[in-house]
N, C-alpha and C positions, 0 to 999 in steps of 0.2 A: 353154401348148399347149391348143387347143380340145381335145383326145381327152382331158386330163386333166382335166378340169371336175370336179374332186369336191373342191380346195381352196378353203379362204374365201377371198374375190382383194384381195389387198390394195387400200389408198387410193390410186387416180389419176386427177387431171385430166379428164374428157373436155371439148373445147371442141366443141359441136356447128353445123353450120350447116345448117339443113332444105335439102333437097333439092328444094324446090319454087319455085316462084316464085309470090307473090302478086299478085290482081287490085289495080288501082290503087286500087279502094274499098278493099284493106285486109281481114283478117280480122275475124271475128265476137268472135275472141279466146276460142273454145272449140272446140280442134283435132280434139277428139272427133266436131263436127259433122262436119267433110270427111274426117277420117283415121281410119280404125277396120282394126283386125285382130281375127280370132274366135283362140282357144285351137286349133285345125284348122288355121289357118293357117301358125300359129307352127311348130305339131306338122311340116304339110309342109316349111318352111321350114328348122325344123334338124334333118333326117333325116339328113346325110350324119353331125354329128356325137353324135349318138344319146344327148340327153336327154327325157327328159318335162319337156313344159310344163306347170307349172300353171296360171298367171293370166297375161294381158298386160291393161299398164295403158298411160296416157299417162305421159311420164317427166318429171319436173319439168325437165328441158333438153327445151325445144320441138323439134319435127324428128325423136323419136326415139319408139318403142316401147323399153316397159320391159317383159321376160320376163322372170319366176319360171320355173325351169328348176331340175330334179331328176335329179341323176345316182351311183347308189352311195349310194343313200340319205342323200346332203350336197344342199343346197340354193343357191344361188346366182342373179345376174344377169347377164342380157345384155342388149345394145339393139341394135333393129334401125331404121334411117333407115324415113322414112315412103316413098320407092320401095322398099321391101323389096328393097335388092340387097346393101347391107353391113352386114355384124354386126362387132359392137363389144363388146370385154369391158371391165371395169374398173366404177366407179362413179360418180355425179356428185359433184362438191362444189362449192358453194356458193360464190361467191367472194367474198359480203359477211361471212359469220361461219366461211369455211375448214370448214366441218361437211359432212361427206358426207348427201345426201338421197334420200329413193328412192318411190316409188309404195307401195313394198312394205315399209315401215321394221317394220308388223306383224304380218309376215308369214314373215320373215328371224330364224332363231334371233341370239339377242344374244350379242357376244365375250366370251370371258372375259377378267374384270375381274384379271391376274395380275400381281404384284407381284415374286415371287421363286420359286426354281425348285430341288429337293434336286440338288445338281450331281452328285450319286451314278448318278442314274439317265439322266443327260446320254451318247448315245453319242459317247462321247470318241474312240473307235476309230475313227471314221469320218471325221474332224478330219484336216485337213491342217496341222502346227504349223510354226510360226514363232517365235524368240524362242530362248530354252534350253528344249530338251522337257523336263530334270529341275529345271523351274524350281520353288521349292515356292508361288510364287502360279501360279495357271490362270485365263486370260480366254477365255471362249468367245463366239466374235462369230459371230453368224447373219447372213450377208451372201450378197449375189445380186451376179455378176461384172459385171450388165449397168444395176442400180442407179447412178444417177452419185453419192449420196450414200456409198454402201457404196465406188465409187472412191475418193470423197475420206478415208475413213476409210480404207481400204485401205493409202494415202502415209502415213496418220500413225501405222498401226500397224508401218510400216518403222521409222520417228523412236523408235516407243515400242520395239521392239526393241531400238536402241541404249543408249537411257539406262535402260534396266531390264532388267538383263539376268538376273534372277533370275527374270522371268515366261514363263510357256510359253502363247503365243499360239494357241489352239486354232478353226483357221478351220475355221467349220460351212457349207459351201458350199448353199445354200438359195437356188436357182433359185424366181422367182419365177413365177406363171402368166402375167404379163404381159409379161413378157420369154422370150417361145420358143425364143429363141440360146442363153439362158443355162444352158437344163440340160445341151446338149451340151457345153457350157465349166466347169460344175462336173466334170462325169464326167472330161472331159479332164484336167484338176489333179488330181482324183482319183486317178486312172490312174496318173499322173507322180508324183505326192509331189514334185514337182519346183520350189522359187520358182522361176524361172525362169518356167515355165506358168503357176504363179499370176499371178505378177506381169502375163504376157502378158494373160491371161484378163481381170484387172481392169482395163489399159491400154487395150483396147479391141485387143489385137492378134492376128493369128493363133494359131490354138492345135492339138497334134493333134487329128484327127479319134477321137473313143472306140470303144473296138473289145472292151471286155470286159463283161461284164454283170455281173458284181462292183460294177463302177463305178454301174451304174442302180441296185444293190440298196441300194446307201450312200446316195446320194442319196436316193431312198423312202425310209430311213430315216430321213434327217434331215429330210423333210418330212413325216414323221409324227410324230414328237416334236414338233417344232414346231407342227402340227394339233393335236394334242390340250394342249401345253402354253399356248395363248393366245397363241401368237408369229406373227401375221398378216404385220408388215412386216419391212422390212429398213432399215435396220442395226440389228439387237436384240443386245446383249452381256450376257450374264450374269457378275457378278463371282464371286471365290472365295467369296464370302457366302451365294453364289444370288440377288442381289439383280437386277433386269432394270434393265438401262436403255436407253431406245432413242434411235435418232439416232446421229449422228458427233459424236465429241470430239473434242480435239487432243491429240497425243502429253502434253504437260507431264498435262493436267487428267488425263488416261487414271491417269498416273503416281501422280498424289495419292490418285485414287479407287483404286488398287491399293494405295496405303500407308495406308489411311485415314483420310487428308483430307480 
């Protein structure tokens, strides 16, 4: 959600196509000659959604202004096309070495480098569980409903319910900033404690509309922990060890790394 700009925005894709049309000689190949925004600019530009700009650069995807943009004293990017009509959040990445790149790489506080997590201080309470809740292992998966990978983990943390039934599946619903649908569909499952809802919510299906403010405070919750704990993307699972590991498994592997293995 643009009004919540105060989280680090996870890793996604932009593919850019400039909005301009070039003369048939072709560019100089330094866009800064024809395309410039001042710091004023930016500032009028995103008033409706109320950050301070600090720097705009050229953005290593041609076509686009890169904003350093400060909101609640966290830091972050946006890009605006060179017609200044659409703002775009996320960040670039690279498609020869998959590394995300920025105008602004030092400029932008660096992520924490985290490994593992005291699952003590994890709010467990806020967790919509799956599995046997009096299970004595605990997996706690930080997933976004609107993530297609956190979907696909999703299917196989049903698989891992069945063949471990000893573990209590503690879904940390963590709407992403890039997915705007999704915080209304965490609060919703939240709401519910309902699979049902969950499930909806991950399938990509109708969900209630959220109607208590309980539900908003849980989720702030768990996007604060995960803020300050190093947990940017999604699907991030912390094991009963505290150990982090990110991305989708498959039910079997889930299984080994909860016994062990």
């Amino acid at each position: 959600m643009l009004k919540e700009l105060s989280v680090a925005l996870a890793v996604s894709v932009i593919v850019s196509t400039p909005s301009f049309a070039m003369a048939k000689d072709g560019c100089s190949g330094e866009c800064a000659s024809c395309h410039s925004m001042t710091v004023k600019e930016a500032d009028a530009l995103l008033k409706k959604i109320e950050v301070n700009v600090k720097s705009v650069k050229q953005s290593p995807a041609r076509g686009l202004y890169e904003i350093l943009v400060e909101k609640d004293n966290k830091q972050g990017l946006l890009f605006v096309d060179y017609g200044k009509k659409h703002l775009i959040q996320g960040v670039v990445v690279n498609l020869g070495s998959l590394e995300p790149v920025s105008a602004h790489a030092q400029d932008l506080p660096q992520p924490k480098q985290v490994t593992s997590v005291d699952v003590t201080t994890i709010p467990a309470e806020k967790a919509v569980v799956i599995g046997n809740p009096k299970g004595s292992k605990k997996l706690f998966v930080f997933t976004d409903p609107d993530c297609p990978y956190c979907r696909k983990l999703h299917a196989e943390l049903k698989k891992l319910e069945k063949i471990a039934p000893d573990v209590a599946i503690n879904v940390m619903l963590y709407p992403l900033a890039m997915h705007p649908q999704a915080y209304d569909k965490a609060r919703a499952a939240m709401e519910s404690r309902n699979h049902t809802v969950l499930d909806n919510a991950f399938e990509g299906k109708e969900v209630p509309k959220p109607m208590k403010e309980s539900s908003k405070n849980d989720v702030e919750a768990i996007i604060k922990f995960a803020s300050e704990h190093g947990i940017s993307g999604t699907p991030t699972m912390i094991l009963p060890d505290g150990k982090l590991v990110v991305g989708t498994r498959d039910a079997e592997t889930l299984k080994k790394m909860l016994d062990g293995k």
